[in-house]
KOLLUM-819836 format. One record per residue: residue in one letter; x, y, z of N, C-alpha, C, CB in turn. Coordinates in pm, whole numbers, plus 50000, padded with zeros to 5 digits. Glycine has a CB too. Layout:
% KOLLUM-819836
AXYZXYZXYZXYZ/...
END
This chain:
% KOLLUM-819836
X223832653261273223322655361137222412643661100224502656861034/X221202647561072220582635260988221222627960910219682638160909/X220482612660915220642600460804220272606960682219632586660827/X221502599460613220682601360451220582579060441222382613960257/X220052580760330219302566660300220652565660152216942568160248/X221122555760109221182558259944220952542859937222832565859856/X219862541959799219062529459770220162522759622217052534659724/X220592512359625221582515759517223112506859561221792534559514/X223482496759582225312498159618226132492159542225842492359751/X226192500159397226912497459288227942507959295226112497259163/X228432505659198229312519959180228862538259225229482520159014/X227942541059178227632551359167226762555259357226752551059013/X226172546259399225292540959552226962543859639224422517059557/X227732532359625228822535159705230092551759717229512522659659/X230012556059578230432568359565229622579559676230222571359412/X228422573159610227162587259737227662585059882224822582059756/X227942570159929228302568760042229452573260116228232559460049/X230212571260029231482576860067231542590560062232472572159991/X230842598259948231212610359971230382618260101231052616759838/X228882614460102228142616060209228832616760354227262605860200/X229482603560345229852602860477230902611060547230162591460492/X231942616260438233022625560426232732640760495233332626760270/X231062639260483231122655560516230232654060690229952667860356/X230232639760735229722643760850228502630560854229202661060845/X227952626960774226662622660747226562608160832226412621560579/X225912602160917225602588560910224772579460768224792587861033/X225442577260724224842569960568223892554160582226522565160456/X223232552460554222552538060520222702532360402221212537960531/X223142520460309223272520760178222122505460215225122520760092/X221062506660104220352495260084220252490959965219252496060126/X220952476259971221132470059830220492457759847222642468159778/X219692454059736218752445159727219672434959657217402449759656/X220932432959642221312419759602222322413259743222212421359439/X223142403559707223752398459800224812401459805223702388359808/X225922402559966227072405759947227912402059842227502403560033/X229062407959810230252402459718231312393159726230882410659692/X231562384359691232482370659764234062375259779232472354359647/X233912369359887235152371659989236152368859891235272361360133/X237562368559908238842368659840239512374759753238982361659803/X240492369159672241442376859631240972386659544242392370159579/X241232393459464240482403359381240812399059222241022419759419/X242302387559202242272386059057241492381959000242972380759012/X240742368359088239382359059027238182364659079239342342259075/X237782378259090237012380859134235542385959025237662388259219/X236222388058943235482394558797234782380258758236802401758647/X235102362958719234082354058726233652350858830234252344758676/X233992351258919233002348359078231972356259124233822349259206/X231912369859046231102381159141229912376658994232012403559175/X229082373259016227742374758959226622382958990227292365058963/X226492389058914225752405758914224662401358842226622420758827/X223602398358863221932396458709221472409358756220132379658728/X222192418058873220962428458874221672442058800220332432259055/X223032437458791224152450158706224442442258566226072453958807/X223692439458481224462433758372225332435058294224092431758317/X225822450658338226672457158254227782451458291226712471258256/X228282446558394228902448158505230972439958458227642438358643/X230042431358368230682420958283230922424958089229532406958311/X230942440958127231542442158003232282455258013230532441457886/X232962458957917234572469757871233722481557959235072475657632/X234632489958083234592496758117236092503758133233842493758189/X235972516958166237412527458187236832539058255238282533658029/X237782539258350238032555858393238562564458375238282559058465/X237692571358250238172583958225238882595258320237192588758180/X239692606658231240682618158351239522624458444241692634658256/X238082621658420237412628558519237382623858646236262630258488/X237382607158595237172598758766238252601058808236902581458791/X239842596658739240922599758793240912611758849241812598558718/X240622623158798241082632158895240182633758999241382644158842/X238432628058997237572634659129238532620859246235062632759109/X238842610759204239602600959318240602604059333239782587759305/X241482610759249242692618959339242432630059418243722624459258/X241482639559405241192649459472240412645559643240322657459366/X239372637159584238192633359694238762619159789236532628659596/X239272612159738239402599659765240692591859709238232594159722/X242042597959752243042591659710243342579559705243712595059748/X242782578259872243612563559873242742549459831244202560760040/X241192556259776240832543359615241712542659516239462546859510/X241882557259498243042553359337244072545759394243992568659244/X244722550159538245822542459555246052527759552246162545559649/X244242520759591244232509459608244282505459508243502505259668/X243722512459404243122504559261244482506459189241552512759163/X245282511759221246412512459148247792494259202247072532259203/X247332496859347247632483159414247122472459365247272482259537/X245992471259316245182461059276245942455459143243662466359255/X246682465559078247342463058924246712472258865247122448758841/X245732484658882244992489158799246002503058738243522491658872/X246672499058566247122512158574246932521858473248312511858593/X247802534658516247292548358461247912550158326247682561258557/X247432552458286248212557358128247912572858088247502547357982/X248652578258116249112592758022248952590157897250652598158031/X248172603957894247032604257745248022606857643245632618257733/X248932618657686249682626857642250542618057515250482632857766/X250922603457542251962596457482251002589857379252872586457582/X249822592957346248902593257203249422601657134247422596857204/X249972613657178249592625757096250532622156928250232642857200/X249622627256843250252616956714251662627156706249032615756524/X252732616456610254132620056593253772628856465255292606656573/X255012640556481254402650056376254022659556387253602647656322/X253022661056499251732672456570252762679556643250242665356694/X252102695756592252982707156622252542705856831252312725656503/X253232716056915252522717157019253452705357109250842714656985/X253992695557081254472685657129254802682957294255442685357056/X255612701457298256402695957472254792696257543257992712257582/X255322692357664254192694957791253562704757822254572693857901/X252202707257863251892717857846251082718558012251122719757697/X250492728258041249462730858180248392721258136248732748958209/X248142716358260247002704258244247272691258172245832709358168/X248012688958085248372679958079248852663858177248882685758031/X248762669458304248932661758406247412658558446249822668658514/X246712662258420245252657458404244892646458291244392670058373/X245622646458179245102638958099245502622958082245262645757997/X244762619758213245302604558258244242598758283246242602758383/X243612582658224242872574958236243562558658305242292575958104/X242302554458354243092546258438241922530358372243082552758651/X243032521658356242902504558316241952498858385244152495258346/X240732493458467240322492458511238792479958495240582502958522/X238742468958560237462463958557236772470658605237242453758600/X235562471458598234012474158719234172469958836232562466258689/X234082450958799234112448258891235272449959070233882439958828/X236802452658984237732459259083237542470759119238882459759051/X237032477859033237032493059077235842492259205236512505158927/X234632485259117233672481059280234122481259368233122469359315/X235062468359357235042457759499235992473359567236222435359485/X236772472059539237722483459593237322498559679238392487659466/X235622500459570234802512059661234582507059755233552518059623/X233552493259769232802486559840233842486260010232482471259746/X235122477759969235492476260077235932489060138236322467060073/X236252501260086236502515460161235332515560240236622529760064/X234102518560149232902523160233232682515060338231652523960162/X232462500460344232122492560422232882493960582232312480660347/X234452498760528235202501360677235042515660728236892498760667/X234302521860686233812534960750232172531060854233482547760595/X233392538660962232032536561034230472545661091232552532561135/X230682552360998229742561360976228442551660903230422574060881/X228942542060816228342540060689228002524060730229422543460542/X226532519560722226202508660720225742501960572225322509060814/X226092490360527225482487160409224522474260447226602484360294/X223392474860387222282462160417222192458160298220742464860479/X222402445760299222382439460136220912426860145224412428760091/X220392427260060218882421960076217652425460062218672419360161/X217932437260036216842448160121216172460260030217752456860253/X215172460559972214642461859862213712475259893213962448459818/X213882484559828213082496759864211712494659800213772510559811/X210362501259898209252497359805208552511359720208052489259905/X208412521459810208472534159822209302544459908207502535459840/X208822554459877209222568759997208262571260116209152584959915/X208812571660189207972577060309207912596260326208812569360460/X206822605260218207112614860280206602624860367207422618260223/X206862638060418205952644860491204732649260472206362652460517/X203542656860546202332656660536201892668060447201802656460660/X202542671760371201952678160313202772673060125202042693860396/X203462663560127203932651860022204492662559952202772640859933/X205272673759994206592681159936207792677359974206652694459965/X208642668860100209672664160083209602649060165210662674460121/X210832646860120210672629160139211602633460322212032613959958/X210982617660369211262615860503211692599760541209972620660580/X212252600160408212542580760415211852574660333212132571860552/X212472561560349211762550860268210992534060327212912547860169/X209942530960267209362517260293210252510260255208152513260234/X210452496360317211162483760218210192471660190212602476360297/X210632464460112209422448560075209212445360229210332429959967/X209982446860295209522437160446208802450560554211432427960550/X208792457960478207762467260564208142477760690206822457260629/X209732474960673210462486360757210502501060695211992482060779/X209892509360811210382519060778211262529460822209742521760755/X212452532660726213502538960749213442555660814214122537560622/X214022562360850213562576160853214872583060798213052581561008/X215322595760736215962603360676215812617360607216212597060621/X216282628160605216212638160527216582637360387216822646560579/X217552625060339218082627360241217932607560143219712635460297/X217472609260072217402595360005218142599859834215402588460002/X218942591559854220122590459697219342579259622222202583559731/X218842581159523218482571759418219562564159342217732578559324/X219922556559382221592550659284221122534659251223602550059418/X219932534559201219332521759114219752520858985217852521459100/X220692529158950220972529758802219782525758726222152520658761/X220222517858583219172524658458217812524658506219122515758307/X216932511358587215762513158606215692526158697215182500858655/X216272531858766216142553858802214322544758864216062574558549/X214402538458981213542533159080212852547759111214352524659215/X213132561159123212702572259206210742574859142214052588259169/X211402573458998210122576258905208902567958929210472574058758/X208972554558983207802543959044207792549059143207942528659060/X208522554659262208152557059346207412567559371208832555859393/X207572579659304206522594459321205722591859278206702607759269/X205582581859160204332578259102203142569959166204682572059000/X204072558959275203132553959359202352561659480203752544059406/X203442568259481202672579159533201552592459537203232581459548/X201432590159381200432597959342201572617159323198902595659494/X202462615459278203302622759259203722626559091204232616959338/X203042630859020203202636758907204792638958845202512648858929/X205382629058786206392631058724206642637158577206782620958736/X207622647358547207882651658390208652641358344208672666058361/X208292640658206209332628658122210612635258076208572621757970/X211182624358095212532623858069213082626557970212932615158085/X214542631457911214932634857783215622621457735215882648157780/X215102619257617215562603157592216402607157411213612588257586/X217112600957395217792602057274218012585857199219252609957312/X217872578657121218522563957107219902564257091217992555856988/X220442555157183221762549957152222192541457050222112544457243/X221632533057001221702525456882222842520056845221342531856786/X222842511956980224302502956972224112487157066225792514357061/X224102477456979224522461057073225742462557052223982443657018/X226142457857240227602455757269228072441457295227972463657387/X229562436657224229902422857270231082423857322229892412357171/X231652419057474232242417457558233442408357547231482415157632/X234482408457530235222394757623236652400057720235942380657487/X236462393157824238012397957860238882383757854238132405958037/X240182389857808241792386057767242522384457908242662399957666/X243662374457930244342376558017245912371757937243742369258146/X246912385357965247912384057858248712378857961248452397257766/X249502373357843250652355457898252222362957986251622341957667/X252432380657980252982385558017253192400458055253392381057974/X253772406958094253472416858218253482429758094254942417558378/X254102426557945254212436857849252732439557784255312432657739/X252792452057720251582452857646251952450857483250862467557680/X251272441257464251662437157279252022444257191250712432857197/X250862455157163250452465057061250242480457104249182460157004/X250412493157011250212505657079248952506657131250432516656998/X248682521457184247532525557240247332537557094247722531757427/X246382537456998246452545656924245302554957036246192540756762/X245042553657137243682562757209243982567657298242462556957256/X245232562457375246322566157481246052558157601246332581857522/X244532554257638244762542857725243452530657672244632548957907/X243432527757546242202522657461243382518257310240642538857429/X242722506057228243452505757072242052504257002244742490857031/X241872509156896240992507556792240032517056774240412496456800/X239022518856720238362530256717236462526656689239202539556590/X235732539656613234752534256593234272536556478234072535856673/X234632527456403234672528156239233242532156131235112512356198/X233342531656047231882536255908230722527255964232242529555691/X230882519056026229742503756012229952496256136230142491055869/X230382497956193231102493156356232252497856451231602481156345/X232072492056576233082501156689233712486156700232262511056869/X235082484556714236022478956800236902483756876236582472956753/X236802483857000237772488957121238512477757209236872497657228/X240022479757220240302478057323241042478257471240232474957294/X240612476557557241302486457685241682475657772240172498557775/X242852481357775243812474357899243252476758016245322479557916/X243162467558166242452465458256243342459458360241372458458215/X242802459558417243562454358599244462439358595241902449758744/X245262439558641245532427358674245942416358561244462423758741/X246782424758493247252418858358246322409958245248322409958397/X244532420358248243932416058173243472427358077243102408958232/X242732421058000242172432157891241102427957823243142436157782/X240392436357839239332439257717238642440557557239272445057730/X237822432857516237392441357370236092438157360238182436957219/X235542449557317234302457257296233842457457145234542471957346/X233042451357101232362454356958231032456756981232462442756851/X231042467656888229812473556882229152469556763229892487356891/X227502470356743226892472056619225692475556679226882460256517/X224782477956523223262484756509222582472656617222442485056307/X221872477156696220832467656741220512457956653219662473756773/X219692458356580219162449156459220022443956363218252455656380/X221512446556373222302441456221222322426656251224132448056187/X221572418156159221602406056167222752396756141220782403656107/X223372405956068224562399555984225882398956038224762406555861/X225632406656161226932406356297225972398356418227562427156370/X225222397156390224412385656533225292376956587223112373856485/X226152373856499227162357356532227862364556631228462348656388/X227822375856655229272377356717229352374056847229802390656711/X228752369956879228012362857034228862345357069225692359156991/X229512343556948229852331156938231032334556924229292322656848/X231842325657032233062326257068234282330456963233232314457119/X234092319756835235282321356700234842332256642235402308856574/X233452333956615233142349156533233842357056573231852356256542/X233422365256732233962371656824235832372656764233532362756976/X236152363256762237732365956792238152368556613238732348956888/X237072361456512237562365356396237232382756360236912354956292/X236052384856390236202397456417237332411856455235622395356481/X237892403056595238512416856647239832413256590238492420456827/X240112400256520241562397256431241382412656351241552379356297/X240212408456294240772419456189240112434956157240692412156053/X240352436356282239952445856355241162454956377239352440656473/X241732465056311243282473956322242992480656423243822484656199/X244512472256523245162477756649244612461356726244372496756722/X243682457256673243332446256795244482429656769241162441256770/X244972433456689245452420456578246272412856709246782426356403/X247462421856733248762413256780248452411456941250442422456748/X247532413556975246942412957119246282398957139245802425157145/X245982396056984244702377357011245882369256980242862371556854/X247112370256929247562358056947247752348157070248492359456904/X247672335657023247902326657090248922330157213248252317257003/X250022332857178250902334057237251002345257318251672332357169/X250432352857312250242369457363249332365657480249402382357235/X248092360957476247022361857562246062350057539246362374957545/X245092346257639244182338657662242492343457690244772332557760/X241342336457627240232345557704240132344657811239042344757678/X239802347357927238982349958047237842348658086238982358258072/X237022349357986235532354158034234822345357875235272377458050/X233492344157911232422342457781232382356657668230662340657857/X231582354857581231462364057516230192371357561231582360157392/X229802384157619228892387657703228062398557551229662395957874/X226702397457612226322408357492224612417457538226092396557310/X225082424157560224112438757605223302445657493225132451757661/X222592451957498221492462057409221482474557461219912457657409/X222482485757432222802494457510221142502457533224132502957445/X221142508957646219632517457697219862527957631219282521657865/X218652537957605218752549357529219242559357636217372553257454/X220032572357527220982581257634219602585057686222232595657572/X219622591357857218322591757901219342603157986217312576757969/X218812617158037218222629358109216852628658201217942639358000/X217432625158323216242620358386215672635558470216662605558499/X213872638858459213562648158475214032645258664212082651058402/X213792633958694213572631758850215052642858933213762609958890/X216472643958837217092650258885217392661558813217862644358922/X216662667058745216772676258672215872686258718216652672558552/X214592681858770213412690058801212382681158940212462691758633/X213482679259019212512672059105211262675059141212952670559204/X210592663859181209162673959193208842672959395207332663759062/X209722667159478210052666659628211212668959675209832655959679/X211552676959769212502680359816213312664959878212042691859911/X214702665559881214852655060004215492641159894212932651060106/X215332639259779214942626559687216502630759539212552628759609/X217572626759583218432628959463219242615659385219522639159514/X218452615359265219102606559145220542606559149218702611759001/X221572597459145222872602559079223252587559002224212609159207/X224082586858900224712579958835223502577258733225412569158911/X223072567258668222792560958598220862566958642223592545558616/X221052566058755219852569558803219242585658776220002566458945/X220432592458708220192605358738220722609558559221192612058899/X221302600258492221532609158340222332589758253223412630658367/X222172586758197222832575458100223102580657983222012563258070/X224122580757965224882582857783225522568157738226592596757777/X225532567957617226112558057560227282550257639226522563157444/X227682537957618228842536257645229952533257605228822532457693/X230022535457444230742537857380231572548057398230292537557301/X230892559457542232172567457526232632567357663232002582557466/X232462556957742233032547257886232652558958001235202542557889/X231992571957964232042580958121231052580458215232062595658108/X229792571258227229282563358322230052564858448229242549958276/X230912554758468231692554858609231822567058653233062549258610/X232802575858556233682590158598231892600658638235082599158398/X231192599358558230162611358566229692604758705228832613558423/X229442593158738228872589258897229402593059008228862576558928/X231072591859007231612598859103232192613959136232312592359115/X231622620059021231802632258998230352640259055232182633658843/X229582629959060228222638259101227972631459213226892638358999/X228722618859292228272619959400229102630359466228182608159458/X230512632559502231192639359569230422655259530232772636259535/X229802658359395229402671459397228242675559506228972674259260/X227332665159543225942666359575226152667459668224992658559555/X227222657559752227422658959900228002673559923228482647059961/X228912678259843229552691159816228402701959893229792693759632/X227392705059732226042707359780224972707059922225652700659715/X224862696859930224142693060038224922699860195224082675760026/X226092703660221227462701660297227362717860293229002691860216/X227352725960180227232738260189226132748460176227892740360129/X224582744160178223342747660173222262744960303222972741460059/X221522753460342220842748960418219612739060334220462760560500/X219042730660413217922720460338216742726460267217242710960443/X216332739260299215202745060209215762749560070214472757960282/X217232746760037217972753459948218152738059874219372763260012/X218512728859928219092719059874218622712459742219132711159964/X216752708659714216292705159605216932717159474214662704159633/X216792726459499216852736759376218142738259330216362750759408/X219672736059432221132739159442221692725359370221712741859613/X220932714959370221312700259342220762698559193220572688559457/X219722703759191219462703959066219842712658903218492704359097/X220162723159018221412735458895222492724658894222322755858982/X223302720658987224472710658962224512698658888224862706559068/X223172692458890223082683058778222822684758659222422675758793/X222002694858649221822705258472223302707058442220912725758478/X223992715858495225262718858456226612708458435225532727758544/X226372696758520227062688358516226882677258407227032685058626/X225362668758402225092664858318224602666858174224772661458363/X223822679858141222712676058014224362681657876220472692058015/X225802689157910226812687657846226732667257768228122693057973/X227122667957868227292651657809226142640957752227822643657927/X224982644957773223822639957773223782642657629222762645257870/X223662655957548223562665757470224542658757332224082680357552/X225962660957390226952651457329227182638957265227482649957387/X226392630257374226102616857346224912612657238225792611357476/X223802624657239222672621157166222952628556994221212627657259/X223782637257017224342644856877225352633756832225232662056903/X226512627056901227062614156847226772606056779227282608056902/X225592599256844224792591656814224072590156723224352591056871/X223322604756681222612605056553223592602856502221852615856501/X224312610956487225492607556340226102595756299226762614556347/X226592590556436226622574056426226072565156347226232569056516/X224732569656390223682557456358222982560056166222052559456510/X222932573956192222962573856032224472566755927222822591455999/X225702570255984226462560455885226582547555880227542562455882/X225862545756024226122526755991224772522055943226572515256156/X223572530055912222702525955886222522525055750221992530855944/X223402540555701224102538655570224792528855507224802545455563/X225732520455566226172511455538225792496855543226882513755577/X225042496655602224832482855650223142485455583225152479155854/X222532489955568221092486455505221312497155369219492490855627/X222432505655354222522512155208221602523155235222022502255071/X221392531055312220282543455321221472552855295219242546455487/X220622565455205221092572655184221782582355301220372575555112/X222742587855307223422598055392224242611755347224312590655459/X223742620955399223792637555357225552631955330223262654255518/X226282641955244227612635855194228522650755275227742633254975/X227612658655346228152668855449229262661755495227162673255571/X230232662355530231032658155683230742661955768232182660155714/X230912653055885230542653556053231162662256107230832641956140/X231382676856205232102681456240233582674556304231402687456294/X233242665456389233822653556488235092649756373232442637556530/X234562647556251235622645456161236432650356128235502643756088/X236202664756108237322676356062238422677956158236672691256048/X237412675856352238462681756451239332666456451237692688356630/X238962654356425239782646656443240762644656321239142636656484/X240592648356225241672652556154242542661356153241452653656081/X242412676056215243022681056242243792681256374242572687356207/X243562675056457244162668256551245182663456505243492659856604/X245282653656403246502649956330247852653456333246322652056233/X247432668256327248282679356298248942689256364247812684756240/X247932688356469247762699356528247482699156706246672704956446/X248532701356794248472694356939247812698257020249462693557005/X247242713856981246412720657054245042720557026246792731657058/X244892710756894243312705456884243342695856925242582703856765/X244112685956948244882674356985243952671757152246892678756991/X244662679257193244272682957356243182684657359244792694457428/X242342695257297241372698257328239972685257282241432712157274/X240162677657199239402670957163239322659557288239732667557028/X241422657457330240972650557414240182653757555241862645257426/X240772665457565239822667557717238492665357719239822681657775/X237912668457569236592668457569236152651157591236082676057423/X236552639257532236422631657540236862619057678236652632857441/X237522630957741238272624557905237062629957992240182633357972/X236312641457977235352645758032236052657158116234582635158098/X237162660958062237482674458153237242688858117238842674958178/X236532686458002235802703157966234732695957877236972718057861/X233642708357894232512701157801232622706057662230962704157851/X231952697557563232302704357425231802716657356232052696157339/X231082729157447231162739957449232142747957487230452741857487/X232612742157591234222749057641234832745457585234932747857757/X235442738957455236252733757368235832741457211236072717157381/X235142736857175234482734257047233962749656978233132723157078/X233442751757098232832771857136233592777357123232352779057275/X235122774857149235882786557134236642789357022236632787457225/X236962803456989237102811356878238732803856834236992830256919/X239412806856889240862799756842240942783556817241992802656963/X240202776756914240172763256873239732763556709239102754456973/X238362769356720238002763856555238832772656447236142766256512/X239682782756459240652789756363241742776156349241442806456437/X242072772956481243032756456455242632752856364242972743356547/X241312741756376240912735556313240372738256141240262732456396/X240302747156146239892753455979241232755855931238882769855966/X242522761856004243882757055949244462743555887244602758456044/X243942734255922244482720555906244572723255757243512706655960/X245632715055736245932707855552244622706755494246682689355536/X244462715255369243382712255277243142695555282243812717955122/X241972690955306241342677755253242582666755329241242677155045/X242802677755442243052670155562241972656155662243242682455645/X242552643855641241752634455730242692623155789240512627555643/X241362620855912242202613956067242622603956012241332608856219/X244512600156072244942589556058244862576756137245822592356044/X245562567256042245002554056146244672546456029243492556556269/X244882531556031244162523655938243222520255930244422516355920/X242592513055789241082510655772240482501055819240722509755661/X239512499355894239082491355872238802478555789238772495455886/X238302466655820237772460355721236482462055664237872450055748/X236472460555519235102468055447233862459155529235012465255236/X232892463555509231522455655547231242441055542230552460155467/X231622440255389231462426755359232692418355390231102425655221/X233822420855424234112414455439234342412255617234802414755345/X234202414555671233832415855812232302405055797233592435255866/X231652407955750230612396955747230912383355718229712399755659/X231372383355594232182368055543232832362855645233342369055425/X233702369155754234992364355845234072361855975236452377755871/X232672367755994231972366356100231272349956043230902381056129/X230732349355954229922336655910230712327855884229062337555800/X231612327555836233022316655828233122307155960234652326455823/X233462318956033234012311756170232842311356228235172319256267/X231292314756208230182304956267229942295156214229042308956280/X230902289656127230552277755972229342279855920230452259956001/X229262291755881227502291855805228462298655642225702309255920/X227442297455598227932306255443227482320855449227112299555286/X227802332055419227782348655410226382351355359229002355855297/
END
């Protein structure tokens, strides 16, 4: 069987590899940074320096989608990552007290997310793939273009900076956000369609925790996550590998007035008073780990390159192939869900079939979530824009609101909201259907989601400028 090429050996690059290789394939993975440092895996999250993954170093989770494509495709990663300390939490023991529906139900054994750094979940792909010997990885090694056939309808490999050229039927684009494929058809004189772009409209601030003991402090009001994403800001946080943890604050790109949060005491006065994050920062509970890291999330992006390729031979996946927010953590899970699909694909099609069969699978797989993320988002971004600069906002309610209130109540909206948000049905298969929304229009008159309040605006500002010693 022909080489495939995959350009890419991050998360989503190593998934292609592995699954590639599963069905037969000799794989090449070319990664233009440097190997990953040798040793143990606890100190491995400050030792591994990533400038070319920046994400790499902030709140990630694997949603029930990754869990289940790595129990299905690739057990014995989960097994490792479960060895590593990485663990699972059953969604199910969210389900609020009260809510009709209660015992166990079918599928419910699906609704499991797993604790997890990046960087472990990496290292953990990395070293699977690397001991397959099907699968070579070259780290250094920088793609420049495609090499394709003579009549420049399908690709036949790729150039690198040093001028080798590779040969292959199959090249995986797994460059994440810069999606490298689009310079390349273009250098080629290859006519690309633009992409579906939506704004995300979210700066993210990072830190990881390492707790002083093997218990977890505080509940999971999210089932494997505490906190939520409030009128004017997101605070999350998620338990992670190796008796550490996470928290995630979000705000508007531009809110000046949360800028501090970049600074260590802000940061922690913040997620104090931040409900669900409280009893997790004590002193005594836990320690930081890490700096305070801070990102400008990319806009949700639908990339035409795998949606509508315009050469046979050339497939986007992960980051490279669709980005949604990450406020709603399914990055990872959607990467390994579409590499194992493609190889799927590729494994059951002959090659004159393959551009057109790969690309129904990524429509169907991705533009659900793509779609999701950019309808979120607006709504998002209008209430915090509302709040935080005072713009007016339609006084409608959000749909998202009603079902999460009635969730409250109710176990079989309960479920369904969560699956939608684990990524195990899309929110047409949920949301679309006729009995779900009879649920949900049942709920208690002037029924709304429980959980405590937030802190108001201003004063979240005051507690941010305080602890930068500036005045509000």
């Amino acid at each position: 069987m022909p080489a495939a090429l995959v350009v890419g050996g991050s998360v989503a690059g190593l998934a292609a590899a592995l699954a590639l290789a599963g069905t037969g394939r000799q794989v090449v993975v070319l990664e233009r940074s440097a190997p990953p440092p040798r040793g143990a895996m606890c100190d491995l999250h400050n030792r591994w320096q990533r400038p070319t993954v920046p994400q790499a170093q902030h709140s990630h989770t694997l949603t029930s989608l990754g869990v289940r494509t790595l129990r299905k495709r690739a057990p014995e990663v989960l097994e490792r990552l479960v060895a590593s300390g990485a663990p699972l939490f059953d969604l199910t023991r969210a389900l609020p007290q009260g809510a009709t529906d209660r015992a166990r139900e079918v599928g419910d054994d699906d609704l499991v997310a797993l604790g997890c750094r990046r960087t472990t979940l990496e290292m953990v792909l990395y070293r699977a793939v690397a001991a397959l010997p099907q699968v070579d990885i070259r780290h250094g090694t920088t793609v420049r273009g495609l090499r394709l056939g003579p009549d420049g309808r399908a690709v036949r490999g790729v150039v690198t900076t040093d001028g080798a050229h590779l040969a292959a039927d199959v090249v995986v684009d797994a460059t994440g956000r810069r999606a490298a494929a689009r310079g390349w058809l273009t250098e080629a004189g290859i006519p690309v369609e633009a992409d579906e772009t939506s704004p995300s409209g979210l700066r993210g601030f990072s830190r990881f925790y390492r707790l002083r003991s093997g218990s977890l402090p505080g509940p999971l009001n999210r089932g494997h996550a505490a906190g939520d994403i409030w009128d004017h800001y997101a605070g999350v946080l998620h338990p992670a590998d190796a008796g550490t943890f996470s928290i995630a604050l979000g705000t508007l790109p531009g809110d000046p007035a949360l800028a501090g949060l970049r600074d260590p005491d802000a940061f922690t006065a913040a997620a104090r008073a931040t409900p669900g994050l409280t009893e997790w920062l004590d002193e005594s509970v836990s320690a930081p780990h890490s700096a305070v890291h801070v990102i400008t999330s990319p806009a949700n992006s639908l990339r035409a390159t795998a949606l509508r390729p315009p050469v046979a031979g050339l497939f986007p996946v992960g980051d490279a192939a669709c980005v949604t927010d990450p406020l709603f953590g399914r990055g990872m899970s959607l990467a390994l869900a579409q590499a194992f699909g493609l190889a799927d694909v590729l494994a059951a099609r002959p090659a004159e079939q393959w551009r057109d069969a790969a690309a129904d699978f990524a429509e169907t797989l991705l533009r659900p979530w793509y779609e999701h993320a950019a309808d979120a988002d607006r709504e998002r971004i209008a209430r915090w824009n509302a709040m935080v600069y005072r713009r007016p906002l339609s006084p409608a309610a959000a749909p998202g609101q009603a079902m999460r209130a009635a969730a409250a109540y109710d176990g079989t909206v309960w479920r369904g909201l969560t699956r939608v948000l684990m990524g195990l049905a899309t929110p047409d298969e949920v949301f679309g259907d006729e009995k779900f929304r009879h649920r949900v229009a049942q709920a208690p008159q002037g029924a709304v989601a429980t959980g405590a309040a937030p802190p108001p605006r201003d004063e979240l500002v005051r507690a941010v400028a305080a602890a930068e010693g500036k005045r509000p």
